[in-house]
C-alpha positions in Angstrom: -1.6 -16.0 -3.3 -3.9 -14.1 -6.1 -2.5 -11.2 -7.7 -4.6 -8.0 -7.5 -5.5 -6.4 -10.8 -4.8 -2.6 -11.4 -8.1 -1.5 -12.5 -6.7 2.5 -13.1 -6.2 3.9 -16.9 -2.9 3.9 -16.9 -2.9 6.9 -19.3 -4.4 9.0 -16.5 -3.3 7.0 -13.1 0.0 8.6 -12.6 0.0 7.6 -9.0 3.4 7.5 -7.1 2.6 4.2 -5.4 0.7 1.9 -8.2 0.8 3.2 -11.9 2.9 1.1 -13.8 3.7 4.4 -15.9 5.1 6.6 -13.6 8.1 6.4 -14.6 9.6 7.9 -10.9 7.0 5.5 -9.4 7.4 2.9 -7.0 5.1 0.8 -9.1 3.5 -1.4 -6.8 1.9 -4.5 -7.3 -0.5 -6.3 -4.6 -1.3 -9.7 -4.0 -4.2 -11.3 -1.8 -3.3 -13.7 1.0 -6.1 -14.9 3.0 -7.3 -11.8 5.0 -3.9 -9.6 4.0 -2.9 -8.0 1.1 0.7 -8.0 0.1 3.6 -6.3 -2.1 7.5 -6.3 -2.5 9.6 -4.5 -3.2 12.9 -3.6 -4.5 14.9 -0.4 -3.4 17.3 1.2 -5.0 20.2 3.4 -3.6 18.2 6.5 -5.2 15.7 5.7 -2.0 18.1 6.3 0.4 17.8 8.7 3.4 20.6 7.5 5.6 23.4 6.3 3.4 22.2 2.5 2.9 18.8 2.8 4.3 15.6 3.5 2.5 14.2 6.5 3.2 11.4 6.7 6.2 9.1 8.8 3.8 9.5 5.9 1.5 8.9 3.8 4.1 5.5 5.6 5.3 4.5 5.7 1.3 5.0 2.1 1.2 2.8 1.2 3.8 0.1 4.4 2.9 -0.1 2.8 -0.2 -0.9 -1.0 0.7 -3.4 0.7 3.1 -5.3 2.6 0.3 -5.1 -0.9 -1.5 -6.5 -2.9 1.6 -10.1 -0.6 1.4 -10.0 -1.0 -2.1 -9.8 -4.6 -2.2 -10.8 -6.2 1.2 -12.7 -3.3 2.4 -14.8 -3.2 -1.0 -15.1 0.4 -0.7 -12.8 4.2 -1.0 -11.6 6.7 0.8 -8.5 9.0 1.8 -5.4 8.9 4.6 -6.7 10.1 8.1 -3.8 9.5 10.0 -0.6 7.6 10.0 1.2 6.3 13.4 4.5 4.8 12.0 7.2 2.8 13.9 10.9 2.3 12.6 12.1 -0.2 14.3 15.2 -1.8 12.3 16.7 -0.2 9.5 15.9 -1.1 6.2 19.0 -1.8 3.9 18.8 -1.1 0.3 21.5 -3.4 0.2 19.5 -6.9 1.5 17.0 -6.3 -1.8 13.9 -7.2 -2.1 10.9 -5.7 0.8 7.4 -7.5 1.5 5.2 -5.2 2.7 1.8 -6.6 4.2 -1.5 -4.7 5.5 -4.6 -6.1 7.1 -7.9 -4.5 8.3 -8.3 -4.4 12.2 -11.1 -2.6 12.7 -13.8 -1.3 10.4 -16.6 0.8 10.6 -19.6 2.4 8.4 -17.0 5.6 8.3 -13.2 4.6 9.6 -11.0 1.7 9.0 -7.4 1.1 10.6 -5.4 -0.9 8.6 -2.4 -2.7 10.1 1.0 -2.6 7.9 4.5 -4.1 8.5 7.8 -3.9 6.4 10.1 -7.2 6.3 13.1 -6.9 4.5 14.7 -10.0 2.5 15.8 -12.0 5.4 11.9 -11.8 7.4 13.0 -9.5 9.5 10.6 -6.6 10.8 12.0 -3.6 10.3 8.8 -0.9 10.2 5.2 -1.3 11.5 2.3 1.4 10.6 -1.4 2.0 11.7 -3.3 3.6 9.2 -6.8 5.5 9.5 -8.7 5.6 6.6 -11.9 8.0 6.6 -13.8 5.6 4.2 -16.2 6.9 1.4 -19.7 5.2 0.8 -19.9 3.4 -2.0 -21.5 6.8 -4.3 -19.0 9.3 -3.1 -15.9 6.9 -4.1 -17.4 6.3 -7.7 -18.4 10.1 -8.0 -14.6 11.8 -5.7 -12.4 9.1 -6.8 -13.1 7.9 -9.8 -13.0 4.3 -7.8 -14.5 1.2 -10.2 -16.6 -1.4 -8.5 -14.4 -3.8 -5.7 -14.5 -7.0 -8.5 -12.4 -5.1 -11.0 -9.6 -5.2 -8.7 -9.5 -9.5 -9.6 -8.5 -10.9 -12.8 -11.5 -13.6 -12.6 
């Protein structure tokens, strides 16, 4: 496993998934697994929608944000949320600790790519499964709309 470097000023990032400086963040860190990128987690009870289970917006973020990683990193390029089809399909305690979240490309084109995510809590189990669209940006519009620094700033080497 590599570990992703967060190429974002953290003076200005103050993203909700990734910057290490918001300090109401989830402050996500990704690593690179083969073809899959991957994060965990650890919730706390203030993530709670049910009492003991995180949140299914926190969920959906979770897995928004690995996507938004997985064009960054293994799609080499930028872009913005399309859609989101998400599936609960176990709760998530807050009380088993630790979440890996992992996302995949499935399908890519010049303009879309659908990015496959799933939730595990501590034990392995799958407890949530999203398909995200991501309308992608060419490499010009990223750098000039996002602000987005060349794909091999995202590794340390």
């Amino acid at each position: 496993m590599k570990k992703i470097r967060n190429p974002f000023d953290p003076s200005v990032n103050k993203c909700f998934g990734c910057s290490p400086s918001n300090p109401i963040g989830l402050r996500l860190e990704f690593f690179k697994e083969d073809n899959t990128l991957v994060c965990y987690w650890d919730p706390d009870e203030n993530m709670q929608g049910y009492p003991g289970v995180v949140h299914g917006g926190i969920q959906s973020t979770l897995m928004d944000e690995l996507a938004s990683w997985v064009v960054f990193v293994l799609g080499k390029c930028g872009g913005f949320t399309s859609s989101m089809e998400i599936r609960f399909r176990k709760p998530l305690l807050v009380s088993k600790g630790k979440v890996k979240v992992t996302g995949k490309i499935v399908e890519m084109n010049r303009r879309i790519a659908d990015i496959e995510t799933h939730i595990y809590d501590s034990d392995g189990v799958l407890c949530s499964t999203g398909l995200i669209r991501y309308f992608i940006f060419t490499d010009d519009q990223a750098l000039e709309r996002m602000g987005l620094p060349d794909h091999r700033e995202f590794f340390f080497e």
